[in-house]
Structure formats: C-alpha cells, structure tokens
C-alpha positions in Angstrom: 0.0 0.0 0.0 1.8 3.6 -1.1 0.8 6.1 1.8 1.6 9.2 0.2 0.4 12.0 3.5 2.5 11.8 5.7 3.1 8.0 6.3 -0.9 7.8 5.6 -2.8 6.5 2.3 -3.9 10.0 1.8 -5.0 13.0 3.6 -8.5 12.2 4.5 -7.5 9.2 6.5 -4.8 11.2 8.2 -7.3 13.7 8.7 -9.7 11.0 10.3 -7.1 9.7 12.2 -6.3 12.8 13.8 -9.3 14.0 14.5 -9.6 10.2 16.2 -6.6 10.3 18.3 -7.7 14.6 19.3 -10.9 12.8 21.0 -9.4 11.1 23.5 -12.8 9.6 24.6 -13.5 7.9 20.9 -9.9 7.0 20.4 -10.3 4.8 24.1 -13.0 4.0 22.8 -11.5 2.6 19.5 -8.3 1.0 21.8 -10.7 -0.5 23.6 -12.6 -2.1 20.9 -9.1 -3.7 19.8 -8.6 -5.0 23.2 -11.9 -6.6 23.2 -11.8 -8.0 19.8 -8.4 -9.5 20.6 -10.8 -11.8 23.0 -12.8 -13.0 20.3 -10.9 -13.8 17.1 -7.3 -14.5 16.9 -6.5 -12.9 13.1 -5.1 -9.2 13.1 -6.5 -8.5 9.8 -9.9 -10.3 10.8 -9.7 -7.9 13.9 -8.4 -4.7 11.8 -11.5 -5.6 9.7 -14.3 -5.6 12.5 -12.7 -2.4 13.9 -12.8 -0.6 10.7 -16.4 -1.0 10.0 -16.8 -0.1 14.1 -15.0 3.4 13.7 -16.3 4.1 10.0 -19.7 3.7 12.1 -18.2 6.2 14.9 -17.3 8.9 12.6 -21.0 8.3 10.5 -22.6 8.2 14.0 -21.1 11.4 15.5 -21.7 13.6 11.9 -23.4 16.4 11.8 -26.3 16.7 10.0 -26.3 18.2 6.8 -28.6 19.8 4.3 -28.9 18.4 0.7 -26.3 20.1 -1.2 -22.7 20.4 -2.1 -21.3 20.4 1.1 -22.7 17.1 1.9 -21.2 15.8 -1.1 -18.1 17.0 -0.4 -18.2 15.7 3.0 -19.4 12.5 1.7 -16.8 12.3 -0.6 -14.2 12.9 1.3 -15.8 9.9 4.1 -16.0 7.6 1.0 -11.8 8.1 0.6 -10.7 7.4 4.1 -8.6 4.1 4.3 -10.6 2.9 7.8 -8.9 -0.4 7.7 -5.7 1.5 7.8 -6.9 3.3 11.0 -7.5 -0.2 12.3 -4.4 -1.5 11.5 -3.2 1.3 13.5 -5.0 0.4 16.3 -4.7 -3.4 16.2 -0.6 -2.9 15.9 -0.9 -0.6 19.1 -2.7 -3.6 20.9 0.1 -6.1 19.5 2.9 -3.8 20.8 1.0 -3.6 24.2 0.0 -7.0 24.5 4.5 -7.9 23.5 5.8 -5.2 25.7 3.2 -7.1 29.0 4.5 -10.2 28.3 8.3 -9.0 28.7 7.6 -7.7 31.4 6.6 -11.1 33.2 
C-alpha cells in the first residue's frame, strides 16, 4: 500500500485519524474495541476488519447533520476516501505492541 500523507494512504485518512486520536474519549473508545476483539478472534486482519467497519460507524454516528447540497457531497466524498482499515491496523498494531511489551515484562 503507497501512503503518500505523511506515512498515511492519503490525507483524508490522516485527517480522520487525527481527528480520532484529538478525542481522546473515541480514540479509548476505538483501543478499547481492539482490546476486546483481541478476545474474540485471533487474526489481526480479521480484527483490523471488525474495527474498521466499528469506527467508519463512529465517525458516521457522531456527523453532523447536513442539508442536501454540495457540502454534503463534499463531505461524503471525502468519508468515501478514508482508508478505515488502515486506522484499524493502526490500532490493532498498538494492541500487538502492548500485548508484547506485558508479556516482557513477566
């Protein structure tokens, strides 16, 4: 995958992720998704998967509401190019790391 803003696929998903790690209550949120998924399934990209259909549904959830128009297709637009599986991946590495780093520890 060629991530071409700043180490992201493009600038609307490093836009999204930002805005994501700036709300410190959704991104625990999100972490703590990954955590719980890590209970279920076993697969990092199954898990990257679920949790990028779980924030896509975050950000779509927490929208403002729009009028008809060409701001709502820009806005649209610009949801329809975020990479949320990347965001995931983000996440689901983050677990990996914490889950490696609790087991050196023991």
């Amino acid at each position: 995958m060629k991530h071409d803003y700043a180490g992201w696929t493009n600038h609307e998903t490093w836009n999204a992720n930002l805005w994501l790690d700036e709300r410190w209550q959704d991104s625990e949120l999100v972490a703590c998704m990954a955590t719980d998924l890590f209970s279920s399934y076993g697969d990092t990209e199954e898990i990257a998967g679920i949790l990028a259909v779980s924030i896509k549904t975050l950000f779509i959830e927490n929208a403002p509401e729009l009028e008809n128009g060409f701001y709502m297709d820009m806005i649209l637009s610009s949801i329809h190019e975020v990479n949320w599986y990347e965001i995931a991946q983000h996440y689901v590495e983050n677990e990996v790391a914490a889950r490696e780093l609790e087991l050196d520890t023991y």
